[in-house]
DOTI-319996 format. One record per residue (C-alpha): x, y, z. Coordinates in steps of 0.2 Angstrom, whole numbers, padded with zeros to 4 digits, always signed. Layout:
XYZ/...
//
This chain:
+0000+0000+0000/+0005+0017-0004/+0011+0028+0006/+0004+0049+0003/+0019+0060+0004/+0019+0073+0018/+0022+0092+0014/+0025+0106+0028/+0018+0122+0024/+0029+0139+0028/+0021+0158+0027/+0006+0146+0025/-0007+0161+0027/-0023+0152+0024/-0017+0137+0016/-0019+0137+0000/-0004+0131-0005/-0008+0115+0005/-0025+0113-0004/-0016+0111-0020/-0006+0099-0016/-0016+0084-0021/-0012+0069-0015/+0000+0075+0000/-0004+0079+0016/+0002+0092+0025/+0009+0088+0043/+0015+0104+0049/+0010+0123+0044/+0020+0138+0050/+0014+0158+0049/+0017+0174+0058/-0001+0182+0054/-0013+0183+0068/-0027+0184+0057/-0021+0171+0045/-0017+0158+0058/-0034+0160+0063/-0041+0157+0045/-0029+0141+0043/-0037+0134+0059/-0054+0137+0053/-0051+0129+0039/-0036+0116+0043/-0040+0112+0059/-0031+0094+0059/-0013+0099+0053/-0003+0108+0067/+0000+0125+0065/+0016+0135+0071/+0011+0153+0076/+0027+0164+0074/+0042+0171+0066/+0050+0157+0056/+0067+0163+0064/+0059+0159+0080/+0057+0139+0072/+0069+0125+0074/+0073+0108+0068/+0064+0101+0084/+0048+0112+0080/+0045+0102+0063/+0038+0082+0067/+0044+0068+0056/+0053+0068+0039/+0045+0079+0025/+0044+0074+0007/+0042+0091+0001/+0042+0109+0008/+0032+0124+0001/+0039+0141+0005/+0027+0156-0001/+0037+0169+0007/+0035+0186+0010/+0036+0195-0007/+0035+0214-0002/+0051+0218-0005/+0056+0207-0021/+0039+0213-0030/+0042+0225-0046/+0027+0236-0036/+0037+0237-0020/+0055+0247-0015/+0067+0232-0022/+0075+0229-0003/+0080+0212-0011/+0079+0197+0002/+0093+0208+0013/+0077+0218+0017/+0066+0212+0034/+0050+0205+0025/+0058+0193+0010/+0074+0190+0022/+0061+0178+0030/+0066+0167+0015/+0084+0163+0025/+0077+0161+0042/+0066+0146+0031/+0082+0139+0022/+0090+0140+0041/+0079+0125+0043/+0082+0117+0029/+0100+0115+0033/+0095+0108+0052/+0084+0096+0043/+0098+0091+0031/+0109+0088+0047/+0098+0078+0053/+0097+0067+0038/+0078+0072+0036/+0079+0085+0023/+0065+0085+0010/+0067+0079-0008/+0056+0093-0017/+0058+0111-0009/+0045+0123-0019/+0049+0144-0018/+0033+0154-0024/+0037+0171-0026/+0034+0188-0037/+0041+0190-0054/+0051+0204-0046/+0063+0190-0039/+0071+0187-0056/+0079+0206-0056/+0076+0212-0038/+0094+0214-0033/+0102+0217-0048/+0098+0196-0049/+0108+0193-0035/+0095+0186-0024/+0088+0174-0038/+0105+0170-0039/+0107+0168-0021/+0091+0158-0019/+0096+0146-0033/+0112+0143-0027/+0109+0137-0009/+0097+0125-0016/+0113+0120-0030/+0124+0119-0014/+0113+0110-0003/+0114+0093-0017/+0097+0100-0027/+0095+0101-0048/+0084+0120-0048/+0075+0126-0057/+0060+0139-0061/+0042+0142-0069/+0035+0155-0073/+0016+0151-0069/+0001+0164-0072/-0014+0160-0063/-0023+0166-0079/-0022+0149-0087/-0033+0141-0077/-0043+0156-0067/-0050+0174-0072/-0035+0185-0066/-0019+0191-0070/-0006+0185-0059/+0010+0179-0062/+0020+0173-0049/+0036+0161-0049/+0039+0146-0044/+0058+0139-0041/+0058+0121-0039/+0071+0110-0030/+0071+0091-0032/+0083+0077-0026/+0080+0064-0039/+0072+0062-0056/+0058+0071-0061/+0050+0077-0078/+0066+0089-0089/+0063+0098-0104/+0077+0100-0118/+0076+0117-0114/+0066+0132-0110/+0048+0131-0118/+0031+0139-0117/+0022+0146-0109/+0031+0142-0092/+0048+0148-0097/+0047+0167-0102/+0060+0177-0111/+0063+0186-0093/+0067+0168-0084/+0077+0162-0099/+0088+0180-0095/+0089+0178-0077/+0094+0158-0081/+0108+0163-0091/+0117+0176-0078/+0117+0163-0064/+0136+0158-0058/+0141+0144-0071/+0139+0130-0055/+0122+0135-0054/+0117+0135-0073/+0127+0115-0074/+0114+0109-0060/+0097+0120-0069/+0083+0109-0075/+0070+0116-0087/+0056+0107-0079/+0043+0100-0089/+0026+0104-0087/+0010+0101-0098/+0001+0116-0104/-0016+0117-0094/-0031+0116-0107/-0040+0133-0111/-0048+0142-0098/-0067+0142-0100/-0069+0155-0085/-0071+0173-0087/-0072+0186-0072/-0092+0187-0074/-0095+0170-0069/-0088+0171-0053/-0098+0189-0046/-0111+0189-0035/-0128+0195-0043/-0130+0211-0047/-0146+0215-0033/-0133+0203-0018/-0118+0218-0019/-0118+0237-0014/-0112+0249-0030/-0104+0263-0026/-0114+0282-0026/-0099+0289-0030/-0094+0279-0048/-0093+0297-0058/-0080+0302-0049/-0070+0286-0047/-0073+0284-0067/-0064+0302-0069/-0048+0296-0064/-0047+0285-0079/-0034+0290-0091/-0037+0294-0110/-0034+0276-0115/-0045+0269-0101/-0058+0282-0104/-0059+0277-0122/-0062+0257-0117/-0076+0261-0105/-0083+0276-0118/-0083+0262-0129/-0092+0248-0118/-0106+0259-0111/-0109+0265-0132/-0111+0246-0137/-0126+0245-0124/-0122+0227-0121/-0118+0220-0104/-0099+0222-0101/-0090+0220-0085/-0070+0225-0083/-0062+0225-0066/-0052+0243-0061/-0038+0248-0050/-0033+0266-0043/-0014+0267-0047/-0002+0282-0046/+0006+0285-0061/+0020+0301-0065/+0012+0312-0079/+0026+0326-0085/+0034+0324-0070/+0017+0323-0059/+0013+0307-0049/-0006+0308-0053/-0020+0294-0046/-0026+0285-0061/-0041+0270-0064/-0036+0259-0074/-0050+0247-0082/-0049+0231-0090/-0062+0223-0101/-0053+0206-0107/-0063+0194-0096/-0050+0195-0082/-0045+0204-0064/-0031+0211-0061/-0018+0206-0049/-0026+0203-0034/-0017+0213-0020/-0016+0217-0002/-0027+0231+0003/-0014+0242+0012/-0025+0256+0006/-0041+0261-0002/-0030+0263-0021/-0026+0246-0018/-0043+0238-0017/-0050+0232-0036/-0066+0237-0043/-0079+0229-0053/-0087+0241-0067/-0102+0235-0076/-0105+0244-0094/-0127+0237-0098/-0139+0246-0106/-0130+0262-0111/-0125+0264-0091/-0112+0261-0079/-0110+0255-0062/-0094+0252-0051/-0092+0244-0032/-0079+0236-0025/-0076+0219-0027/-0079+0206-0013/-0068+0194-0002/-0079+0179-0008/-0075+0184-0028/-0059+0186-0023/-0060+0168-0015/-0066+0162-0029/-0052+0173-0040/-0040+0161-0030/-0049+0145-0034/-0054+0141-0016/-0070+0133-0015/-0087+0140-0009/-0086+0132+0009/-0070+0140+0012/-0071+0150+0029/-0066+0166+0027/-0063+0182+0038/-0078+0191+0043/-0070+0209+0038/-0069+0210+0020/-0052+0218+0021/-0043+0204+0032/-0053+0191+0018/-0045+0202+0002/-0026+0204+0012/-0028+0185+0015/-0031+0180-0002/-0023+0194-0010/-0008+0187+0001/-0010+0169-0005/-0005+0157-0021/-0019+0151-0033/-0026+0135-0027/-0028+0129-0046/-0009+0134-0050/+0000+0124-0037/-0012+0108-0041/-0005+0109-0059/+0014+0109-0053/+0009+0096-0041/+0000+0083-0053/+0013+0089-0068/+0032+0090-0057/+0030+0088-0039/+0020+0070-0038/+0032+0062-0052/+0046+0066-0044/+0041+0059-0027/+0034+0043-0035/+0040+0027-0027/+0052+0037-0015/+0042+0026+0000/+0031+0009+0000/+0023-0001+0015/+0017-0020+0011/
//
C-alpha cells in the first residue's frame, strides 16, 4: 500500500498552497499572521500550525521527515510594485530564516526531496539578480537540480497574476530539452543565463503540460448584481481614468451590451506629476489581486449594460473564488482581512497543476509499505 507523501507548509497564510497539493498531506504549517493563523485553523484544523516568526522555528519544532516543503514567502520587498529591498530587506529575508531550517533538517538526515519557492516576478531582477541568484544557489549547494516556472494563474482562473515558482528536487523528475512555453518566459530564460556557471550545470527546465484553455471569465464568478452594494460615487471614481481607459469604458457603455471590466486606482508620474489614475480592463479578467494596504489598492468591478455604468468594490468571496478556493472555504468576517488573505496567498488551481505535472512524479516510489 502506498504511502501519501507529507508536505509542511511555511508563510502558509490560509493554506492554499496546501489545498493544491493533491495527493500530500500536509503535517506541519508555520505563519506569523494573527489573522491568518486563525483562518488556517478554521479551515485546517487537523494539521498543526506554528504561530510565529519562522526565525523563531527549529529543527525540533518540525515532526517527522518531509517529502516536500512549500515556502510562499513574504514578497513585499522582491515585487516589481514594492521598493526592491531584495531578500537583505526584513520581510523577504524571511526566505533565509526558512532555508536556516532546511540546513537543520539536512543535518539531521531528514531533509525534504522537493523544496517549492513561490514568489513575485520581481525576484528574477530584484537585486540586480543577485537574490535569484542567491536563492538558486543554496538550493545547487545543498545537493538540489533548480530550477524555475513562470506560472500565471490566468491559465486556469480569471485573473492576472503571475508569480514564480523555483523548484528544488533530489531525484528524477520530468526535464525539458530546454526552455519552452508558456512556463519559461523570455525574462526567466535572462535571469537563467546570468546565474554563476555552477548554478546553470545543476538547472533543470522542468517540464510541465500546458493546462487546457480556460473556459472562466471574471463574470462568472460575481455575485448577482441586486446581492452587492455599488458605489454612489462611480462618476468620480470613473474620472480618474486616463485617455486610453476612458476610451475602453466610452466604448463599452456605447455598445449597450452588458460588459463587466475590473479597475484599480494606481499612481502614475504624468510630465513629472505622480497623478491617481483608474485603470480598467475589459478582457474577461481581474487584475492582480493585492493586499489592501489602502483604499487605491482595493479592485473594482465596473459594469458597462444598457447604455449605463455602475462600479463597487469587489468582494472577499469573488476574490475567493479569483484564487480558486472553493465556496465552503471559511473566510474572515472583515472583507479587508478576507481580500489581504487572499490577496496574500497562491492560486489553489496553479499549485495543483505543478503538483500533478512535477512535484508527484518526482516523489513517486520514494516510500512503499506492504
Amino acid at each position: 500500500m502506498s504511502i501519501r507523501p507529507t508536505a509542511y507548509e511555511f508563510f502558509a497564510g490560509g493554506g492554499l498552497a496546501g489545498m493544491g497539493l493533491s495527493g500530500m498531506d500536509v503535517t506541519f504549517a508555520n505563519d506569523m499572521d494573527a489573522m491568518k493563523a486563525a483562518a488556517f485553523r478554521a479551515n485546517h484544523g487537523d494539521v498543526r500550525l506554528r504561530q510565529g516568526d519562522v526565525w523563531a522555528l527549529t529543527p525540533a519544532d518540525l515532526p517527522g521527515r518531509p517529502d516536500l516543503c512549500w515556502a510562499s514567502s513574504p514578497c513585499q520587498d522582491v515585487s516589481l510594485a514594492g521598493a526592491r529591498g531584495g531578500l537583505e530587506a526584513g520581510r523577504s529575508g524571511a526566505f533565509w530564516g526558512f532555508w536556516r531550517l532546511m540546513q537543520g533538517l539536512a543535518a539531521e538526515d531528514r531533509a525534504p526531496r522537493v523544496i517549492v519557492l513561490e514568489n513575485v516576478i520581481g525576484l528574477l531582477t530584484s537585486g540586480q539578480g543577485r537574490d535569484f541568484a542567491a536563492v538558486c544557489t543554496a538550493m545547487v549547494e545543498a545537493g538540489y537540480r533548480v530550477g524555475a516556472l513562470e506560472m500565471d494563474a490566468a491559465l486556469w482562473l480569471p485573473q492576472s497574476r503571475p508569480r514564480l515558482f523555483v523548484v528544488a528536487i533530489r531525484g528524477e523528475a520530468p526535464v525539458a530539452a530546454g526552455p519552452s512555453a508558456p512556463f519559461h518566459s523570455a525574462r526567466l530564460v535572462a535571469a537563467q543565463e546570468r546565474l554563476p556557471r555552477a548554478v546553470r550545470e545543476a538547472w533543470a527546465w522542468w517540464s510541465l503540460p500546458a493546462p487546457p484553455r480556460r473556459n472562466l471569465d471574471l463574470a462568472a464568478l460575481l455575485e448577482p448584481d441586486d446581492a452587492v452594494e455599488w458605489l454612489a460615487d462611480a462618476d468620480a471614481v470613473l474620472a480618474l481614468a486616463a485617455p486610453l481607459h476612458r476610451a475602453r469604458l466610452d466604448a463599452a457603455v456605447a455598445s449597450g451590451e452588458r460588459r463587466v471590466g475590473a479597475a484599480y486606482r494606481r499612481v502614475r508620474t504624468e510630465n513629472g506629476r505622480k497623478v491617481q489614475r483608474l485603470e480598467i480592463r475589459f478582457d474577461g479578467l481581474a487584475g492582480c489581486l493585492r493586499t489592501p494596504a489602502g483604499g487605491s489598492s482595493r479592485q473594482y468591478v465596473v459594469v458597462c449594460d444598457g447604455g449605463r455604468v455602475r462600479v463597487r468594490r469587489l468582494t472577499g468571496r469573488e476574490a475567493a473564488r479569483l484564487m480558486g478556493v472553493p465556496e465552503d472555504y471559511r473566510l474572515p468576517g472583515a472583507q479587508s482581512a478576507a481580500l489581504k488573505l487572499m490577496g496574500d496567498a497562491v492560486a489553489v488551481p496553479v499549485v495543483r497543476a505543478l503538483t500533478q505535472g512535477l512535484l508527484s512524479p518526482a516523489l513517486e516510489g520514494r516510500r512503499a509499505a506492504a
